[in-house]
N, CA, C and O atoms as a printed pandas DataFrame, in Angstrom:
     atom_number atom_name residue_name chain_id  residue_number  x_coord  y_coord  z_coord
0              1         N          UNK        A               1    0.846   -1.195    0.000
1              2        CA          UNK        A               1    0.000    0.000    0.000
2              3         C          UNK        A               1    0.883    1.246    0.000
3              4         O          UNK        A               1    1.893    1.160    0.698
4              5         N          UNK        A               2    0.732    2.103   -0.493
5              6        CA          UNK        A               2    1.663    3.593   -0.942
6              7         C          UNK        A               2    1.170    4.369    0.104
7              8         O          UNK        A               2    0.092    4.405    0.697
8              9         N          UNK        A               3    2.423    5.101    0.203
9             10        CA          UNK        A               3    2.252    5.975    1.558
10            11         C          UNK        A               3    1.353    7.091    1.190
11            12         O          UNK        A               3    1.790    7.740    0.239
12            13         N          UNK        A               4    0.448    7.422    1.572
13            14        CA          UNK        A               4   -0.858    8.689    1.580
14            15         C          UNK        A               4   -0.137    9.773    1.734
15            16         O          UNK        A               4   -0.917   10.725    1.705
16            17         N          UNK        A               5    1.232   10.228    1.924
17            18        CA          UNK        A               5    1.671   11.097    2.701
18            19         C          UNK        A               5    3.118   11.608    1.895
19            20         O          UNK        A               5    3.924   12.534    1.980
20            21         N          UNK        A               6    2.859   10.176    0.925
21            22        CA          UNK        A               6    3.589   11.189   -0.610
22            23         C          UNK        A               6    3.252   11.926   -1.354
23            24         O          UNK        A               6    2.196   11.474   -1.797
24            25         N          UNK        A               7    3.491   12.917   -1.862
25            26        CA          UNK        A               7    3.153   13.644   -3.248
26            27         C          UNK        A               7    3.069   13.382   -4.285
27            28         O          UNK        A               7    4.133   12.909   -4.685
28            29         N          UNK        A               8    2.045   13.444   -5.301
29            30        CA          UNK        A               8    1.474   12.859   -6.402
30            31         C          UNK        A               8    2.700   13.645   -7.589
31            32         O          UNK        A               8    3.317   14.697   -7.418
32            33         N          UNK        A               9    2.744   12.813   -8.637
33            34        CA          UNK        A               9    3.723   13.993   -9.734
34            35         C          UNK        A               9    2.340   13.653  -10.651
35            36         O          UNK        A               9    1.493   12.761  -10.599
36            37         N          UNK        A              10    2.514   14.600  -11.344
37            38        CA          UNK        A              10    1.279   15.508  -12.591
38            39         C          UNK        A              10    2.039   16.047  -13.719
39            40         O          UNK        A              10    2.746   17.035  -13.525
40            41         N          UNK        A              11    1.969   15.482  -14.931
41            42        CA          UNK        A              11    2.573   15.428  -15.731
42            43         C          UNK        A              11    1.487   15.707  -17.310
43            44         O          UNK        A              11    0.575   14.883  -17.380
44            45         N          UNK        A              12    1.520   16.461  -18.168
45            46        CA          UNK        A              12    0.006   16.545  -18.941
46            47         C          UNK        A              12    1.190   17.443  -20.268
47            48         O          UNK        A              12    2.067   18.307  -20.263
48            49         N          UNK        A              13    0.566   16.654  -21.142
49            50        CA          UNK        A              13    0.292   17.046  -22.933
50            51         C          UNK        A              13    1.569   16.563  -23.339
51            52         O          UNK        A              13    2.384   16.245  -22.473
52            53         N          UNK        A              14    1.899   16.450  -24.793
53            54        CA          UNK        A              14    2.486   15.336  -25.594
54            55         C          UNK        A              14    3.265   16.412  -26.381
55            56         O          UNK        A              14    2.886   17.574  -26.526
56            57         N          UNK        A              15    4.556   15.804  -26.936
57            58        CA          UNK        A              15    5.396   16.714  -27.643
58            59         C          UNK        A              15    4.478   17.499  -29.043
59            60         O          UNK        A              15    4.362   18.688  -29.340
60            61         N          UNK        A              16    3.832   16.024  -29.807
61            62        CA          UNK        A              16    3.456   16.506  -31.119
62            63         C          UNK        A              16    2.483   17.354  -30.652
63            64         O          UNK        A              16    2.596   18.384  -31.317
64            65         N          UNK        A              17    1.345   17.501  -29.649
65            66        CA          UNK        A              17    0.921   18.439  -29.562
66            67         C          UNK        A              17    1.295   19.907  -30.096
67            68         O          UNK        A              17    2.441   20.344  -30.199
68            69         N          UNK        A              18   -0.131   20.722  -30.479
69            70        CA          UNK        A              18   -0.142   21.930  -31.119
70            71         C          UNK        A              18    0.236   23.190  -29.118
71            72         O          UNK        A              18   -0.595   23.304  -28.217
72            73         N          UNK        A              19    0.996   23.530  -29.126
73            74        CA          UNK        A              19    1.761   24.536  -28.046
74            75         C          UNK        A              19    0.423   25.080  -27.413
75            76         O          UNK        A              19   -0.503   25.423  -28.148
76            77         N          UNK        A              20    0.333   25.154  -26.030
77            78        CA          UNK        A              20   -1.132   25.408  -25.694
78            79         C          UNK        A              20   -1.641   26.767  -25.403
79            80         O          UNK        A              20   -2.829   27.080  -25.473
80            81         N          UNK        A              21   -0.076   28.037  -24.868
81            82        CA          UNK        A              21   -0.211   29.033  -25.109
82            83         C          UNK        A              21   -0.499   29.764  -26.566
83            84         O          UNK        A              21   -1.243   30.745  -26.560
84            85         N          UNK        A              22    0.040   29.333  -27.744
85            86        CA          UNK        A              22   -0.211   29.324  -29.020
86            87         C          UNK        A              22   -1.628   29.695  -29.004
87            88         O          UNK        A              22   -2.245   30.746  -28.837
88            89         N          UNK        A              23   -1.938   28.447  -29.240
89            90        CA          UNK        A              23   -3.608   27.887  -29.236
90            91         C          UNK        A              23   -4.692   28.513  -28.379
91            92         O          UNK        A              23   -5.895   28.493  -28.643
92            93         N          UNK        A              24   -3.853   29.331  -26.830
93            94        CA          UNK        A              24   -4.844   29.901  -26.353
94            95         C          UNK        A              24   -4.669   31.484  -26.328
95            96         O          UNK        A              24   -5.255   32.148  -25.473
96            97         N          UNK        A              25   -3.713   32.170  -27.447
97            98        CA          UNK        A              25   -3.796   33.114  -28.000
98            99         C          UNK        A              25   -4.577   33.510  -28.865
99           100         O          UNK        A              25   -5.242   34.541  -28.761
100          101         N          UNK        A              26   -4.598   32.402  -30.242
101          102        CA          UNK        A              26   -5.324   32.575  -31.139
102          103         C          UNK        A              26   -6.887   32.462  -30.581
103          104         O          UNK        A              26   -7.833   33.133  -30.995
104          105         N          UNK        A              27   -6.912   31.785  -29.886
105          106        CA          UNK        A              27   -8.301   31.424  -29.361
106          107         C          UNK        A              27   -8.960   32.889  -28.653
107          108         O          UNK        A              27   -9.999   33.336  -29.138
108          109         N          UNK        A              28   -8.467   33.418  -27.786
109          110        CA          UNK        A              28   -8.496   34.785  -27.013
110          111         C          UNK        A              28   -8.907   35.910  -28.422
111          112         O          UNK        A              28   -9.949   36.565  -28.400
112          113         N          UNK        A              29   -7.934   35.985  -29.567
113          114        CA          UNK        A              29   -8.193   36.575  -30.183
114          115         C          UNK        A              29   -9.403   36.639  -31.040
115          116         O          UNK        A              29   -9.889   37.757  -31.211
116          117         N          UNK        A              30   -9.876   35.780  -31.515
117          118        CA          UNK        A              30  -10.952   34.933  -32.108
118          119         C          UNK        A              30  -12.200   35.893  -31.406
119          120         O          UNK        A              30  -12.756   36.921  -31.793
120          121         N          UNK        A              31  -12.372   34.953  -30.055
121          122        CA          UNK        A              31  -13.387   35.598  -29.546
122          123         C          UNK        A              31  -13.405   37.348  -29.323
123          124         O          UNK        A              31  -14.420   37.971  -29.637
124          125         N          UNK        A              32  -12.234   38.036  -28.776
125          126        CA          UNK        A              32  -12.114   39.316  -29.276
126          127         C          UNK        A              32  -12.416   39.977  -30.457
127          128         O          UNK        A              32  -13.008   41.055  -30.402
128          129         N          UNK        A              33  -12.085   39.470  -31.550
129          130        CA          UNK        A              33  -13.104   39.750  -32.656
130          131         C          UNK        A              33  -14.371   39.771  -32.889
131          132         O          UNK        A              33  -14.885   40.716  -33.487
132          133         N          UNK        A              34  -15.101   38.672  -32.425
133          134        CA          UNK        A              34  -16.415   38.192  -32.312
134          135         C          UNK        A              34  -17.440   38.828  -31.421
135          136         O          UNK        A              34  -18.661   38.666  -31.411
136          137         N          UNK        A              35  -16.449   39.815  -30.451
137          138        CA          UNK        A              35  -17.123   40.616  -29.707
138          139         C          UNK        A              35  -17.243   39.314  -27.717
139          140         O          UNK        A              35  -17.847   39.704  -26.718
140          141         N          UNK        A              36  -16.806   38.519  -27.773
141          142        CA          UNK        A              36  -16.556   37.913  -26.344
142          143         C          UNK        A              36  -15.716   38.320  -25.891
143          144         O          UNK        A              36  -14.947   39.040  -26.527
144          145         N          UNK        A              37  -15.504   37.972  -24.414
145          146        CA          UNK        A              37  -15.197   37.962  -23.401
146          147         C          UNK        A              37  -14.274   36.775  -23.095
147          148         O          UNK        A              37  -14.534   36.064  -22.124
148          149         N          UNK        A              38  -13.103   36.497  -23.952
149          150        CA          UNK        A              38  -12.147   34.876  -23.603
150          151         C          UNK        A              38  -12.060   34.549  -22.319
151          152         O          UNK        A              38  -11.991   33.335  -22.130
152          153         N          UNK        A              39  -12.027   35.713  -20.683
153          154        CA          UNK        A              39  -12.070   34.591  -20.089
154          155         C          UNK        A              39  -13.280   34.101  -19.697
155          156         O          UNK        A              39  -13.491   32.933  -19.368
156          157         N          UNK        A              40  -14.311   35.251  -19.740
157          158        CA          UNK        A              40  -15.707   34.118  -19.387
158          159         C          UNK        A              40  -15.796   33.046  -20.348
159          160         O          UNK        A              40  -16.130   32.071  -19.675
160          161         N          UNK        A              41  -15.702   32.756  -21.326
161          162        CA          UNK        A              41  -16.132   31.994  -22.319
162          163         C          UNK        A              41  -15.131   30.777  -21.604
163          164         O          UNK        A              41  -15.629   29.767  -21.107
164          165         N          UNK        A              42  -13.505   31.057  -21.633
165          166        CA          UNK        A              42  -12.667   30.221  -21.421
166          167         C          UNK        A              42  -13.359   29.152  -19.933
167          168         O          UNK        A              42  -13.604   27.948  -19.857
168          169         N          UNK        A              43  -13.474   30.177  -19.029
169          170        CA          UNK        A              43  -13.986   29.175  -17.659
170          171         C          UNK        A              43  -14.920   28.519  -18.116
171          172         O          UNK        A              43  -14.964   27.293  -18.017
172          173         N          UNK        A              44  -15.840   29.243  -18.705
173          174        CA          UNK        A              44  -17.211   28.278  -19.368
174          175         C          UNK        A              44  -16.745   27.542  -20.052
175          176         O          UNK        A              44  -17.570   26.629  -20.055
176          177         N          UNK        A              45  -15.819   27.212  -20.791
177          178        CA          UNK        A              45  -15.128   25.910  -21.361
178          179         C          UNK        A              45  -14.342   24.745  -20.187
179          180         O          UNK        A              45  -14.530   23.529  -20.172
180          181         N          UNK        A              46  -13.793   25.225  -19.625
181          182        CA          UNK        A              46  -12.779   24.292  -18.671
182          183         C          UNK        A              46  -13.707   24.005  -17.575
183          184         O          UNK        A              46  -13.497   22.960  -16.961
184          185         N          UNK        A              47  -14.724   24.759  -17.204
185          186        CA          UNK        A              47  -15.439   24.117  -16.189
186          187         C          UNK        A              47  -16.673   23.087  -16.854
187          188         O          UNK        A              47  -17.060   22.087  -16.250
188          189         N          UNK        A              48  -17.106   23.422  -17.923
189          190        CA          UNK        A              48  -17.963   22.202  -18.031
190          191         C          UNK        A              48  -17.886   21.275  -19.210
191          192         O          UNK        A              48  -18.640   20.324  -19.412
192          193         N          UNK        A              49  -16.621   21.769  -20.161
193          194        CA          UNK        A              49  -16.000   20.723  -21.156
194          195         C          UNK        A              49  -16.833   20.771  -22.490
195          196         O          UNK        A              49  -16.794   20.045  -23.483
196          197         N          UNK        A              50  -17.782   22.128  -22.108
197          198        CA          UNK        A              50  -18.524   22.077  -23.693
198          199         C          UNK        A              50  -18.139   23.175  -24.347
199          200         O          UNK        A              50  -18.309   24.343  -23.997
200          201         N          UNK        A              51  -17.438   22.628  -25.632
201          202        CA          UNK        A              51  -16.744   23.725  -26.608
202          203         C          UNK        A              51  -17.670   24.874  -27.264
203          204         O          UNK        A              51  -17.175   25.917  -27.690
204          205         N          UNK        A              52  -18.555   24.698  -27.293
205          206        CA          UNK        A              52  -19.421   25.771  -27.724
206          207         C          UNK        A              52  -19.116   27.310  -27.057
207          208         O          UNK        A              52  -19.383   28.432  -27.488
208          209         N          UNK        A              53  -18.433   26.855  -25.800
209          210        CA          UNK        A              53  -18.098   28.374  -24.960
210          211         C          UNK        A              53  -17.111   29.228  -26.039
211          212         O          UNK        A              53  -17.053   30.455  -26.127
212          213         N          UNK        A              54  -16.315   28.191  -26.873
213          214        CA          UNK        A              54  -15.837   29.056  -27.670
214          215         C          UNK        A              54  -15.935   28.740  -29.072
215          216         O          UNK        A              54  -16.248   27.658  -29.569
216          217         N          UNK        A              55  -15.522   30.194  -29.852
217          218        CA          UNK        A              55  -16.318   30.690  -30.955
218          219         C          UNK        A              55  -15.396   29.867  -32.277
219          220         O          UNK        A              55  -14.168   29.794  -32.299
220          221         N          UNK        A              56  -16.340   29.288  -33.341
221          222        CA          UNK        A              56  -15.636   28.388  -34.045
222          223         C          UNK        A              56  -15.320   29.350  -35.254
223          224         O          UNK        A              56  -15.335   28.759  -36.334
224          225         N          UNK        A              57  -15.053   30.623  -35.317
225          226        CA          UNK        A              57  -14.539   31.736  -35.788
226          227         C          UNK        A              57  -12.676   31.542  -35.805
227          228         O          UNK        A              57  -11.935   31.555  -34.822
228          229         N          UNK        A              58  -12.314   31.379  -37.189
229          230        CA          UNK        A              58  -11.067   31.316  -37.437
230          231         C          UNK        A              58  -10.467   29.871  -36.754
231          232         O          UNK        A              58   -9.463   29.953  -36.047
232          233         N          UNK        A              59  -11.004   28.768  -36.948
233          234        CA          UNK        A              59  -11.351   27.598  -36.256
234          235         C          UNK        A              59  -10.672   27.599  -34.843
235          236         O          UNK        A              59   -9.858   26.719  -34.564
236          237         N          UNK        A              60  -10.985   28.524  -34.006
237          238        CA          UNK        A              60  -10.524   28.743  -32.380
238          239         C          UNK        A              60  -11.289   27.502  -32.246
239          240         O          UNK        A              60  -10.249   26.845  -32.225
240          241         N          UNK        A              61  -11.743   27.052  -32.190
241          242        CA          UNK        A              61  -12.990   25.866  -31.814
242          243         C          UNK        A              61  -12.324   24.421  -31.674
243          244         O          UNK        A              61  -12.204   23.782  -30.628
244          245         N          UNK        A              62  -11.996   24.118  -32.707
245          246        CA          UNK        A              62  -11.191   23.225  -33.207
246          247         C          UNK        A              62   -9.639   23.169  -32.906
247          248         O          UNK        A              62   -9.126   22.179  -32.386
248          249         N          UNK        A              63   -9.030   24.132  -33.214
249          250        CA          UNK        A              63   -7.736   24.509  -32.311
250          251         C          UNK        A              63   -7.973   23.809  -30.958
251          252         O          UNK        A              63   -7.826   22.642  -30.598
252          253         N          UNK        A              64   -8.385   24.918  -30.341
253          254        CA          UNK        A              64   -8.725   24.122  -28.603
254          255         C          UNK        A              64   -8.875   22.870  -28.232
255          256         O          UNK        A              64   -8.532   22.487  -27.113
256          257         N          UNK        A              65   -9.435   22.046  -29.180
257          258        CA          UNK        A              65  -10.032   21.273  -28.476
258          259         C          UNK        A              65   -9.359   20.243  -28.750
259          260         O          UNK        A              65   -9.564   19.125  -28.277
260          261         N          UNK        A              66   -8.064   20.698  -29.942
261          262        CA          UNK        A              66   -6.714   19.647  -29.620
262          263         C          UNK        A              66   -5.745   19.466  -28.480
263          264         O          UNK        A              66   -4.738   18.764  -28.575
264          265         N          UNK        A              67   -6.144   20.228  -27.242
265          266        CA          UNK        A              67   -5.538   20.580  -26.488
266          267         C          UNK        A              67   -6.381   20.255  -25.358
267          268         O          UNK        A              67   -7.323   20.985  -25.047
268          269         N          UNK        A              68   -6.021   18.932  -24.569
269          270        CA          UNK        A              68   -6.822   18.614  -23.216
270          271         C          UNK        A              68   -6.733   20.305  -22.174
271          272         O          UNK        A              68   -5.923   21.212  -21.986
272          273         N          UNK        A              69   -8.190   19.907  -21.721
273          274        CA          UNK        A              69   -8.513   20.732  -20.456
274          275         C          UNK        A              69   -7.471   20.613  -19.391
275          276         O          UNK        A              69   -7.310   21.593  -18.664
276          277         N          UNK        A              70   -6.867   19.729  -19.232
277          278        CA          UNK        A              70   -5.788   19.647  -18.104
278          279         C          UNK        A              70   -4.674   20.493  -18.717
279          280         O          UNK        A              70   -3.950   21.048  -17.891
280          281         N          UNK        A              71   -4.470   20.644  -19.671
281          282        CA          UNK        A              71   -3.274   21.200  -20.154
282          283         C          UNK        A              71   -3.114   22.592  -20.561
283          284         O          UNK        A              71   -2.071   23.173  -20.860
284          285         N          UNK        A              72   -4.596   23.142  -20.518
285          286        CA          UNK        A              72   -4.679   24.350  -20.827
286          287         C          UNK        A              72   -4.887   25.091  -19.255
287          288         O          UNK        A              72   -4.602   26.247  -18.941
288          289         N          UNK        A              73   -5.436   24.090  -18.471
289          290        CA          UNK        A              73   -5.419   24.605  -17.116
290          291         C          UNK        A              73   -3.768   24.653  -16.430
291          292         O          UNK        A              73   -3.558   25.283  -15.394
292          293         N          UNK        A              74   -2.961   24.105  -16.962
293          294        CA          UNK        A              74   -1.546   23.589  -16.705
294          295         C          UNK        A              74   -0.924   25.008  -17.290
295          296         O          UNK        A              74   -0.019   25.626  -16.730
296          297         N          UNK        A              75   -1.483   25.355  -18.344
297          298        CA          UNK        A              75   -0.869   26.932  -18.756
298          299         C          UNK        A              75   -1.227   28.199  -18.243
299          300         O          UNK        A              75   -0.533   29.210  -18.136
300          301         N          UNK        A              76   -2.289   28.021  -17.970
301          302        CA          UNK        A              76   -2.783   29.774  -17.327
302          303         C          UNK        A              76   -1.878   29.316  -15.925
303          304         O          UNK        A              76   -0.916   30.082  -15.859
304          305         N          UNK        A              77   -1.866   28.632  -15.135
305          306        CA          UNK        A              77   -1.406   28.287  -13.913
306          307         C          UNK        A              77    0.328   28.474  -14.317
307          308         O          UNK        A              77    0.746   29.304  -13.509
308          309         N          UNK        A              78    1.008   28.214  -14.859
309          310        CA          UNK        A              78    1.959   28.322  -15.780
310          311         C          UNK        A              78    2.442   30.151  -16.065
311          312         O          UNK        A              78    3.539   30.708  -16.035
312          313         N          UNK        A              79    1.449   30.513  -16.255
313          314        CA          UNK        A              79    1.505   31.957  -16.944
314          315         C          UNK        A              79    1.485   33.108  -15.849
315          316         O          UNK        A              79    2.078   34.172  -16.023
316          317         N          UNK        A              80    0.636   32.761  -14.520
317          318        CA          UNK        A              80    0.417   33.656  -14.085
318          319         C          UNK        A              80    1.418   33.298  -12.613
319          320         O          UNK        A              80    1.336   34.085  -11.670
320          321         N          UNK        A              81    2.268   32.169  -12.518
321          322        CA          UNK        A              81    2.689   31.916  -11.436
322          323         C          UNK        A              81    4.243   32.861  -12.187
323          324         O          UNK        A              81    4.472   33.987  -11.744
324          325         N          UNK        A              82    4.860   32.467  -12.917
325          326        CA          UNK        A              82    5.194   33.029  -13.599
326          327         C          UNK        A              82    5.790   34.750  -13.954
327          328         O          UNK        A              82    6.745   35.368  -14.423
328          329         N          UNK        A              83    4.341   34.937  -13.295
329          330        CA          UNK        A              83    4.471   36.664  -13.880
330          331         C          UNK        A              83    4.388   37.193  -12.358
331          332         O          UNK        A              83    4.432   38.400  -12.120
């Protein structure tokens, strides 16, 4: 039985992967055009996993959604610890 009292390692997204800051630039921009709000839309994506939060304008839609939710949550966390 493993000790409860170790620390887990967390490890998320794949080399060939498309870069997730990339992807969540273009995506930001997209909806800025479109007249949204990327991060409401964005939480409304990562919290309930339905892509519709964002706009399939300049295929932001599709972009994203090559890119697991863990990994895009792995970047803002990434970005702002960071800064």
């Amino acid at each position: 039985m493993a000790n409860m009292e170790e620390t887990m390692m967390f490890r998320v997204g794949t080399e060939d992967a498309p870069k997730a800051s990339v992807v969540i630039e273009e995506a930001c921009q997209a909806m800025r055009e479109k007249g949204y709000n990327p991060i409401n839309q964005l939480v409304g994506y990562l919290l309930s996993g339905d892509p519709t939060y964002i706009t399939s304008y300049n295929n932001a839609r599709s972009k994203i959604r090559k890119i697991e939710r863990d990994e895009l949550l792995e970047e803002f966390i990434r970005s702002y610890i960071e800064k």
